[in-house]
C-alpha positions as CSV (number, residue, x, y, z in Angstrom):
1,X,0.0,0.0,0.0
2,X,1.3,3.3,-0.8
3,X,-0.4,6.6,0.6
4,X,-0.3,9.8,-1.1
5,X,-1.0,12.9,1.2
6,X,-2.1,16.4,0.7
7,X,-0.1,18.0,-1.9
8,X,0.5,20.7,-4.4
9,X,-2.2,20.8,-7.6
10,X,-0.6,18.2,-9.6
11,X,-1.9,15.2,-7.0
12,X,-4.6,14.0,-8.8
13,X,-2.3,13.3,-11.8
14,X,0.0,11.4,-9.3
15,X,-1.9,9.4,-8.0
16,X,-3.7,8.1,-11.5
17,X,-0.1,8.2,-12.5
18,X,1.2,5.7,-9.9
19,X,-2.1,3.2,-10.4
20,X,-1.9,2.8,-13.7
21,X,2.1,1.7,-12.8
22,X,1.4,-0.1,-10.1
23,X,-0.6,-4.2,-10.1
24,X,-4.3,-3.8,-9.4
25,X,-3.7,-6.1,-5.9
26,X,-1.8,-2.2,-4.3
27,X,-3.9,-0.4,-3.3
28,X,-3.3,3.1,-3.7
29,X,-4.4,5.9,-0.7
30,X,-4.9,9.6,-1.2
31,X,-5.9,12.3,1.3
32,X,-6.5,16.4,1.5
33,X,-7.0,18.3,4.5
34,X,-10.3,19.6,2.3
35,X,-13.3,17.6,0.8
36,X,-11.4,17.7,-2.9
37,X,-13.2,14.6,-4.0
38,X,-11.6,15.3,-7.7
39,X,-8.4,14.3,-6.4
40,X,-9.0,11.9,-3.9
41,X,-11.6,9.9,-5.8
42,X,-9.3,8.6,-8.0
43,X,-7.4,6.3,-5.4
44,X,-8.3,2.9,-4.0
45,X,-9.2,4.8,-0.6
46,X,-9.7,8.4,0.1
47,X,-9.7,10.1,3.2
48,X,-10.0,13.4,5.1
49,X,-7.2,14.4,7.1
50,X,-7.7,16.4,10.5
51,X,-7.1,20.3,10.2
52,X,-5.0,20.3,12.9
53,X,-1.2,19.1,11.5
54,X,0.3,17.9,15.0
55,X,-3.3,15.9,15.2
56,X,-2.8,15.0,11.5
57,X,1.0,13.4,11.8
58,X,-1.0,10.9,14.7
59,X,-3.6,10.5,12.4
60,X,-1.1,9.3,10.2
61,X,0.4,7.5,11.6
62,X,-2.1,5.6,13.7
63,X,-4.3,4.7,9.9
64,X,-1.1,3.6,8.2
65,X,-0.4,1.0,10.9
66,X,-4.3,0.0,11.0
67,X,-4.4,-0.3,6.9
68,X,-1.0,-1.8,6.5
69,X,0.4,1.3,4.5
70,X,3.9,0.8,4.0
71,X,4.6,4.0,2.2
72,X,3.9,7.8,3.3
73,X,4.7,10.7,0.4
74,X,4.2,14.3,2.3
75,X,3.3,17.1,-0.2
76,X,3.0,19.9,2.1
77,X,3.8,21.0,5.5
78,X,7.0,18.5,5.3
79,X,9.4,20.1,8.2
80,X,6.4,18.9,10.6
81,X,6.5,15.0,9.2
82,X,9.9,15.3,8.9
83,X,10.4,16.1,12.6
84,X,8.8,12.8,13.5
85,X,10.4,10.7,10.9
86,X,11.8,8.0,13.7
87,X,8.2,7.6,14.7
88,X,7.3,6.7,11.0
89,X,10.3,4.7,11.2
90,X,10.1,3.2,14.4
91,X,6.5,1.8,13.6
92,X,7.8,0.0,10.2
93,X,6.6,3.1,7.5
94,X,9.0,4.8,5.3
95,X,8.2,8.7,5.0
96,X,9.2,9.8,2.0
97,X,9.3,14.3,2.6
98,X,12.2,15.5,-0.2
99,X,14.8,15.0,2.2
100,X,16.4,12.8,4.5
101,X,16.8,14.7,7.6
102,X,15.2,18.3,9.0
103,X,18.5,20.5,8.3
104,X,18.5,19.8,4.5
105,X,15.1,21.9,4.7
106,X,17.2,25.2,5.1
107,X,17.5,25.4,1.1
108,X,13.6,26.3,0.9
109,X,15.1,29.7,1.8
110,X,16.3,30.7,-1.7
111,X,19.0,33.0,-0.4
112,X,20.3,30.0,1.6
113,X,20.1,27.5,-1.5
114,X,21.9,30.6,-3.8
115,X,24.7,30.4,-1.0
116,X,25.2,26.9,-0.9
117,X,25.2,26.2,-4.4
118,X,28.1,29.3,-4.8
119,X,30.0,27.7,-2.1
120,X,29.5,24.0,-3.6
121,X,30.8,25.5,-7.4
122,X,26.8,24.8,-8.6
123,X,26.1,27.2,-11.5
124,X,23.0,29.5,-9.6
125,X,21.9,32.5,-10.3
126,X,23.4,34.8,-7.7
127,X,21.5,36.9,-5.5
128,X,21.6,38.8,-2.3
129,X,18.6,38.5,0.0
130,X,17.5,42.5,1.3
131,X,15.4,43.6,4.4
132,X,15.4,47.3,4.3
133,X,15.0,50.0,1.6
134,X,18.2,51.1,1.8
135,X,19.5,47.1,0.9
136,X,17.0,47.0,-1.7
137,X,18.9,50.2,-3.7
138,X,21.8,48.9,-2.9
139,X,21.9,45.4,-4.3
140,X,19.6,46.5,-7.3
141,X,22.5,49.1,-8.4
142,X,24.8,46.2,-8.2
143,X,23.0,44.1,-10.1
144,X,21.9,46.7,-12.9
145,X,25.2,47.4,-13.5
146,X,25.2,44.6,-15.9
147,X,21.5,44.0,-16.9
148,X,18.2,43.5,-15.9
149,X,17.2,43.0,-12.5
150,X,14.4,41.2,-10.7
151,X,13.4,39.9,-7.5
152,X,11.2,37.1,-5.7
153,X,10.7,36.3,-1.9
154,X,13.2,34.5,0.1
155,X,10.1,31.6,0.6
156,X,7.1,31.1,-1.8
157,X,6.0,29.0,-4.7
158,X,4.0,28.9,-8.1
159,X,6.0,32.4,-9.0
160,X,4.3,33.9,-6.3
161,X,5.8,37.7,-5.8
162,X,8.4,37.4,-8.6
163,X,9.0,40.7,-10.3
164,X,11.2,41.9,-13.1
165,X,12.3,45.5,-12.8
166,X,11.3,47.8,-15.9
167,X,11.4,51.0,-16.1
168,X,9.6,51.6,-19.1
169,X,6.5,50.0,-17.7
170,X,3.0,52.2,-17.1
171,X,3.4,52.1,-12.6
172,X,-0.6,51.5,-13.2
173,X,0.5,48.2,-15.3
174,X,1.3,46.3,-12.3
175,X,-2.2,46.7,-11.1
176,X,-4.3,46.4,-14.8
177,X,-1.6,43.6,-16.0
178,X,0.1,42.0,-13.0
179,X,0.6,38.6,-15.5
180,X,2.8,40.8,-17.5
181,X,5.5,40.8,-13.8
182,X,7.3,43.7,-15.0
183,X,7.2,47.0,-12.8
184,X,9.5,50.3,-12.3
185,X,11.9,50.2,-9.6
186,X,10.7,53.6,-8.1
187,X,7.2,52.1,-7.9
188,X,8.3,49.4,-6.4
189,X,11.0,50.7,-3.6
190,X,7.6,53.3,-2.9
191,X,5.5,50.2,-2.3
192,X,8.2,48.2,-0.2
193,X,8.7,51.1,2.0
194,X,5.2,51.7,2.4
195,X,4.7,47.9,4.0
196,X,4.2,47.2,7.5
197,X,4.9,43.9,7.5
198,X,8.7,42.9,7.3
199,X,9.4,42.1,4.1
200,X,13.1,39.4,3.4
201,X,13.5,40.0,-0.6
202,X,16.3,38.3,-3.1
203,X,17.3,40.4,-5.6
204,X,19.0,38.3,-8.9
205,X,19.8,39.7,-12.1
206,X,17.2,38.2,-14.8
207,X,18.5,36.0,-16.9
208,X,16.8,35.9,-20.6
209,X,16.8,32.5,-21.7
210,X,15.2,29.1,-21.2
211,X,13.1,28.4,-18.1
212,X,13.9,24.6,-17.5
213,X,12.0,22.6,-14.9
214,X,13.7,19.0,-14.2
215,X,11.3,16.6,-12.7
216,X,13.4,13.8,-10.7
217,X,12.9,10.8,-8.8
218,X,15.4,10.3,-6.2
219,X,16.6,7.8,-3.5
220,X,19.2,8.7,-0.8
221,X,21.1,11.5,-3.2
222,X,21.0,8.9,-6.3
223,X,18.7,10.2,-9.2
224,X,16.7,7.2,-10.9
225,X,14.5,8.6,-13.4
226,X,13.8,12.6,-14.5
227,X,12.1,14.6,-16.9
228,X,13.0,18.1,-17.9
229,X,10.6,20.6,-19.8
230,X,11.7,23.2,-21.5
231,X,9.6,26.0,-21.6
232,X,9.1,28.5,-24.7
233,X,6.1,31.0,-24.5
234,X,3.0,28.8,-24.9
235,X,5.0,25.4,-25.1
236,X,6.9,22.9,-23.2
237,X,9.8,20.8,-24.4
238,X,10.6,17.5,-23.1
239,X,14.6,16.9,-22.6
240,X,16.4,14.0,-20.6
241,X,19.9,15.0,-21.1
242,X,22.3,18.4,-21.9
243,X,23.8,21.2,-19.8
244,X,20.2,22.0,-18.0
245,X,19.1,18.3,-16.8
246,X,22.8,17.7,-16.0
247,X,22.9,20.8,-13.4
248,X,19.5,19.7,-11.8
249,X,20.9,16.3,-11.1
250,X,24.6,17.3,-10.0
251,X,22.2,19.7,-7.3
252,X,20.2,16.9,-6.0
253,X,23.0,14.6,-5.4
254,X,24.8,17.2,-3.8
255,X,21.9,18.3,-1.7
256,X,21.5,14.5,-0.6
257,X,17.6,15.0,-1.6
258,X,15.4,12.0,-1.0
259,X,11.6,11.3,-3.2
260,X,9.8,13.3,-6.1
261,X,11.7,17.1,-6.6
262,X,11.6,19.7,-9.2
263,X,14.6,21.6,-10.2
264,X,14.4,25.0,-12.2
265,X,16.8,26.6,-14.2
266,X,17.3,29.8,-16.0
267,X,19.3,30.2,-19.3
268,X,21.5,33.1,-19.5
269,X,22.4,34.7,-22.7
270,X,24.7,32.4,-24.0
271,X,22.3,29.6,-23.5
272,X,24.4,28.7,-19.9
273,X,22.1,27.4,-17.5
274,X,21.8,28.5,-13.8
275,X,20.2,27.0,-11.0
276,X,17.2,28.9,-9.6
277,X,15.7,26.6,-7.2
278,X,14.8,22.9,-5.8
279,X,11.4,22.5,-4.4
280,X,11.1,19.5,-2.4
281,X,8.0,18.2,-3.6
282,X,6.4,16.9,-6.8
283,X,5.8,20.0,-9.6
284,X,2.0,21.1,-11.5
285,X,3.9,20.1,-14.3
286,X,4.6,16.3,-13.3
287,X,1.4,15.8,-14.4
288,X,2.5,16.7,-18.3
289,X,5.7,14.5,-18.1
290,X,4.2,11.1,-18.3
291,X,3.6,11.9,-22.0
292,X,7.3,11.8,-22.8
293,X,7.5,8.0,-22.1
294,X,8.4,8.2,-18.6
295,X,6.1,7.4,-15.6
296,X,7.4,9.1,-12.7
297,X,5.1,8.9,-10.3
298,X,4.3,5.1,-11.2
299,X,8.6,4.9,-11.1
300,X,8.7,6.3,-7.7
301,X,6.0,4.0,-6.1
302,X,6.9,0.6,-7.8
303,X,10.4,1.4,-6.0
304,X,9.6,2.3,-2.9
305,X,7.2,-0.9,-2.7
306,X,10.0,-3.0,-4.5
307,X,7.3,-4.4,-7.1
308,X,8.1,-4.8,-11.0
309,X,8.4,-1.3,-13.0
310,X,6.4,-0.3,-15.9
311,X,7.7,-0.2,-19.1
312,X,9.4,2.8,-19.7
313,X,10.0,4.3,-23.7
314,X,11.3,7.7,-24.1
315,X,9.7,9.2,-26.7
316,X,11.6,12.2,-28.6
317,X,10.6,15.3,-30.0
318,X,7.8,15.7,-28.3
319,X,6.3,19.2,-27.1
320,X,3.2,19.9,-24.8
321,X,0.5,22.6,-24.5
322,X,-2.0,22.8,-21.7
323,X,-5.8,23.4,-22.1
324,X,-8.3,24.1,-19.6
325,X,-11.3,22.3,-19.3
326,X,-14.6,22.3,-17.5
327,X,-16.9,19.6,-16.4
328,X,-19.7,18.9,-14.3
329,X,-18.7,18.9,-11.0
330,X,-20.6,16.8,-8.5
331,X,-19.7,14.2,-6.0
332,X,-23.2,11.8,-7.2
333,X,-22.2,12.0,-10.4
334,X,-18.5,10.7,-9.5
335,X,-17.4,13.8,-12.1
336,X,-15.2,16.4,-10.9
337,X,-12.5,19.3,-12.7
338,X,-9.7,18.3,-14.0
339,X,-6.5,19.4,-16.3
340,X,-5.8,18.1,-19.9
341,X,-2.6,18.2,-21.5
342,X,-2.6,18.5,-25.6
343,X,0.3,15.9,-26.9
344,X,1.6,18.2,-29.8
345,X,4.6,16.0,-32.4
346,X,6.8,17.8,-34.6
């Protein structure tokens, strides 16, 4: 039995992803802190977990030992589960959080992963993390010195609070057209000094090429399978080799990094990649990646329970494009949202 917990959007895909890997006899659990019956519908069993996380990791614990659930993958609020791994442990489960021990989780902070990937001789883009104003101007000089400069929080996901720094941009823009991310400098050094709330900043210089996110299944530091995807304006590339996948996996062995991650990188102008950042958890995009050959979700779980892969074909020159769909919605029905990825061949 393997048991997939609450995690990012993309769970619903992992899950299907992992059954249709995985012999009919597993049975495969899912669970959301929220009645999302689109995602957990599509396991064997689905479950509510308690609101309350230290109540949760019991929870957890307790109905993996009463259903025989060998395997625990934590999608969000891992520093908690991975503070009570030797209880996991202790009762016979594996945990599976990203990592392998609570001090690798320091490289969530992006200024600490931009550090430790200098000092390890990683390609990363550089940046300096700012609190005040007056660091804010200081480091964005530095940085515009040779180009364009941008900036992102210290913590976040999905893009959230990334910025590129333009000064030909309408100030209003950022309000009518926040999608577009660009905004003047002045506009935005007004609004971070107008803040109340403390505000911990990393400013990078942008980098204008390729956006590559690397997809990899990992055990104890050793890469096993991976995906990357390329991404050009409306379109994702799939790639399993070259400068960009071969960064992502030199940082997750050096990292030590432990069950389903997601490595970006950012092209510079010669076409050089850079890391930008690890996220210790499965992508949104995992869900698209299954269409170049490789299942990695169904790779992960047939591991970890030591059954019989599936068959695994790479498939070249293949390129993606998500649509949106809608659908009835209704828990009789058994019909709920979903995402569908367009296979595009060139």
């Amino acid at each position: 039995m393997i048991w997939f917990l609450e995690g990012q959007s993309s769970q619903r895909e992992v899950i299907l992803a992992a059954k249709r890997a995985l012999p009919t006899t597993t049975k495969v659990y899912a669970s959301h802190s929220d009645e999302r019956n689109e995602i957990t519908s599509c396991a064997d069993v689905s479950l509510i977990e308690p609101k309350e996380i230290n109540e949760r990791i019991e929870w957890v614990i307790s109905t993996a030992l009463e259903q025989d659930i060998k395997v625990v993958l934590a999608g969000k609020n891992v520093a908690v589960y991975e503070e009570r791994r030797r209880d996991f442990e202790r009762k016979g489960i594996t945990l599976v959080t990203g990592v392998q021990s609570i001090d690798q989780l320091k490289i969530e902070s992006k200024a600490v992963f931009t550090q430790e990937c200098t000092l390890a001789g990683l390609s990363v883009v550089p940046g300096t993390a700012v609190h005040t104003a007056d660091e804010l101007i200081q480091a964005y000089h530095a940085f515009s010195e040779t180009g364009s400069v941008c900036v992102k929080p210290v913590i976040g996901i999905y893009g959230a609070g990334f910025w590129r720094f333009d000064d030909t941009a309408d100030p209003f823009s950022c309000i009518a057209y926040p999608d577009n991310r660009r905004i003047p400098f002045s506009t935005y050094l007004e609004i971070f000094r107008s803040s109340k709330k403390s505000q911990h900043i990393l400013v990078m210089p942008h980098m204008p090429g390729d956006e590559v996110s690397v997809d990899i299944v990992v055990e104890s530091g050793k890469p096993i399978a991976w995906v990357g995807r390329r991404k050009k304006g409306l379109y994702q590339y799939f790639e399993n080799r070259g400068a960009a996948v071969d960064l992502a996996l030199n940082a997750v062995i050096h990292f030590g990094l432990d069950g389903i991650v997601s490595v970006q990188t950012k092209d510079d102008a010669n076409g050089k990649p850079h890391l930008l950042e690890i996220n210790l958890r499965y992508s949104g995009g995992i869900a698209y990646t299954e269409l170049s050959g490789i299942n990695l979700p169904g790779i992960f779980s047939c591991r970890r329970l030591g059954v019989d892969l599936p068959d695994n074909f790479w498939t070249d020159n293949v390129r993606i494009k998500t649509i949106a769909t809608a659908i009835v919605s209704d828990e009789r029905s058994g019909l709920f949202g979903n995402k569908q990825t367009e296979e595009l061949r060139f």
